[in-house]
C-alpha positions as CSV (number, residue, x, y, z in Angstrom):
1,X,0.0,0.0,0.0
2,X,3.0,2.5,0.8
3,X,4.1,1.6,-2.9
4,X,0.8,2.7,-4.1
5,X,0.7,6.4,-2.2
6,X,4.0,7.2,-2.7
7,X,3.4,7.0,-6.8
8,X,0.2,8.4,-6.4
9,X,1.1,11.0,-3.8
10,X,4.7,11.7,-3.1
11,X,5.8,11.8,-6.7
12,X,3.5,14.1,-8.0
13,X,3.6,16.0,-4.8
14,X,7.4,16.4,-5.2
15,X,6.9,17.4,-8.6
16,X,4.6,20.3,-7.4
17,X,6.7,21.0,-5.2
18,X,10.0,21.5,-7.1
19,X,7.9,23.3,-10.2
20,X,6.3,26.0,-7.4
21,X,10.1,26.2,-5.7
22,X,11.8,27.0,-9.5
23,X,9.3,29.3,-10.4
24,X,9.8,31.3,-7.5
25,X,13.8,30.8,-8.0
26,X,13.2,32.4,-11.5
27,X,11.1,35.3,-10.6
28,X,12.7,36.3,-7.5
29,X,15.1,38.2,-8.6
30,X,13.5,40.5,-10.9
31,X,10.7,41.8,-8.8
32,X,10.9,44.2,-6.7
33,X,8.4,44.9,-3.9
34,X,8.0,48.4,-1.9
35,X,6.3,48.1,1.2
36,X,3.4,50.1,-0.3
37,X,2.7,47.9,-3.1
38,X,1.6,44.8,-0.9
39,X,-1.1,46.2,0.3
40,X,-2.2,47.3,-3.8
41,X,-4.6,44.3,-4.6
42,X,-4.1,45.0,-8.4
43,X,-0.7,44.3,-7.9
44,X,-0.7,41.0,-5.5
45,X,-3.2,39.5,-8.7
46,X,-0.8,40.7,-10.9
47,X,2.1,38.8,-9.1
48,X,0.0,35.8,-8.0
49,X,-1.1,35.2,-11.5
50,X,3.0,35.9,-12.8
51,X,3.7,33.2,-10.4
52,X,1.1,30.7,-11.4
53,X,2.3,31.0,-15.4
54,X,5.8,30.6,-14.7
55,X,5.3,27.5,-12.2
56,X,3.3,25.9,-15.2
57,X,5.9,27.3,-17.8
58,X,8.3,25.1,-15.2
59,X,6.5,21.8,-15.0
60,X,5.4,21.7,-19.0
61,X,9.4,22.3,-19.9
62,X,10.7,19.8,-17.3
63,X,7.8,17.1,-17.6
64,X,9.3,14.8,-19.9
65,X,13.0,14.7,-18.6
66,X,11.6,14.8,-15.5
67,X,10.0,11.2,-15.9
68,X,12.5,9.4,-17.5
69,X,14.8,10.4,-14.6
70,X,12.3,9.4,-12.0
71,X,11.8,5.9,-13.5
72,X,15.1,5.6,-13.6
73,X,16.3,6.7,-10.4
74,X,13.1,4.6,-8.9
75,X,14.0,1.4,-10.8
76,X,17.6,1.8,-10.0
77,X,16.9,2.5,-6.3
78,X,19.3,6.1,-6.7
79,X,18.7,8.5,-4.5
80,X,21.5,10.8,-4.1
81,X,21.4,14.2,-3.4
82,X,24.8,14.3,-5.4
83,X,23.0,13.1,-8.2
84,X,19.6,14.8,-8.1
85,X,21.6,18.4,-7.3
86,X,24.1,17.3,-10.8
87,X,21.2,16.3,-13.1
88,X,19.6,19.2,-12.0
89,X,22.4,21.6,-13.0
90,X,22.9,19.4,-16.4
91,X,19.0,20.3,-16.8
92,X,19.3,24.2,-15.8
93,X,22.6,23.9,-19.0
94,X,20.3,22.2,-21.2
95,X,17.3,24.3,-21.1
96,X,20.0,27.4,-21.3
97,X,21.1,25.7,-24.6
98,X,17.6,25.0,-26.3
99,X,16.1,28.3,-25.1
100,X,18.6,30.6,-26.2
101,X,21.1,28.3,-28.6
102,X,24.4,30.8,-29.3
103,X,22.8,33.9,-28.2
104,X,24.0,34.3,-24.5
105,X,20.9,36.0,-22.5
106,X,22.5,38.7,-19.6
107,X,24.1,37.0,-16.9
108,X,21.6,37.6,-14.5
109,X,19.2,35.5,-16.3
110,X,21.2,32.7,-16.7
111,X,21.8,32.7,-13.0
112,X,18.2,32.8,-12.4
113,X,17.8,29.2,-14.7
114,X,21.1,27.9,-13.0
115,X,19.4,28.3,-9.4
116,X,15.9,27.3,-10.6
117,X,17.1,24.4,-11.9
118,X,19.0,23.6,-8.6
119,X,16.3,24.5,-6.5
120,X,14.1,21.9,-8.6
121,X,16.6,18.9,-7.8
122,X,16.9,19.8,-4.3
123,X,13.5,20.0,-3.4
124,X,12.4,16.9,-5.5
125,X,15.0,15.2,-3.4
126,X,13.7,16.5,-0.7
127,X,10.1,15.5,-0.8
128,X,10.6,12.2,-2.8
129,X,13.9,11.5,-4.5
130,X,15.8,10.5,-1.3
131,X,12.9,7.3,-1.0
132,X,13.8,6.6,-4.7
133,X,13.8,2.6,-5.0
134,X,12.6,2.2,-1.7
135,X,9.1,0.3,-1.8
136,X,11.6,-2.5,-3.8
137,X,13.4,-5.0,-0.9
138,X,17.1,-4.5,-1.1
139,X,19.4,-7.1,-0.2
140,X,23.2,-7.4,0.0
141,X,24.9,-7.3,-2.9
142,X,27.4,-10.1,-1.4
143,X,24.6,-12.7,-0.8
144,X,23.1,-14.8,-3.4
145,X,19.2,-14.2,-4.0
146,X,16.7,-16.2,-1.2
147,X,15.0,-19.2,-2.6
148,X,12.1,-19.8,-3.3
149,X,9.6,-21.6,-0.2
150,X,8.5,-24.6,-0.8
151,X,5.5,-25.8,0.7
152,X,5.0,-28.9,1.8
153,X,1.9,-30.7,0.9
154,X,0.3,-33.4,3.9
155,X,-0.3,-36.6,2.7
156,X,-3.9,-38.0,3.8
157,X,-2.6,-40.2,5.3
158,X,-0.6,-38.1,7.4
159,X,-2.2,-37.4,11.2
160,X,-1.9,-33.7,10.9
């Protein structure tokens, strides 16, 4: 049953999570908030609905590379931070390459992906990725697999 929540629940959950955390890693640094202007309702829908497009901007781009790295690291039983954090930062380079090809955007914004990117991993990790492969039964790699039981059938004739 834990096997069941967990890709029903957690997963998706940790998915959430990491697209909500790298939208706000990209937006952060570009807005800039006076303390009059959080009390200007016009301008919290404005930033609330800025928010929601880049979050769902996040989990449309990173969907598909996304899942074939989850199966893999939940078949494989991985769950590193070192690796989640390093294919998030391959990710961040990747979507730095296909977005903007040769054409270099300002520094600042590739810092903003970089960190977005980053933040994605780590909080994936956080919520699910450090559980990866754990609903499968791990053994020692030193011992040979368990046999199978083998049941022993009662004769009729047999008093029990």
């Amino acid at each position: 049953m834990g096997t069941v929540l967990r890709f029903l629940f957690v997963i998706p959950i940790g998915y959430i999570a990491a697209c909500l955390t790298a939208a706000f890693a990209l937006l952060w640094p570009f807005i800039r908030v006076n303390g009059a202007e959080l009390h200007d309702p016009v301008f919290l829908a404005h930033a609330v609905f800025f928010f929601s497009a880049q979050a769902v901007q996040v989990g449309a781009v990173a969907i598909g590379p996304w899942l074939v790295f989850m199966v893999l690291t939940e078949i494989f039983g991985l769950d590193s931070v070192l690796l989640h954090i390093t294919a998030g930062l391959i990710g961040g380079v990747a979507i730095l390459f296909a977005a903007y090809g040769t054409n270099v955007p300002h520094m600042s914004v590739q810092t903003a992906i970089i960190v977005a990117a980053l933040c994605f991993a780590l909080v994936y990790w956080i919520i699910a990725g450090h559980a990866a492969g754990g609903w499968r039964k791990r053994r020692d790699p030193g011992q040979p697999p368990p046999l199978p039981r083998v049941r022993e059938r009662s004769s009729p004739r047999d008093p029990d």
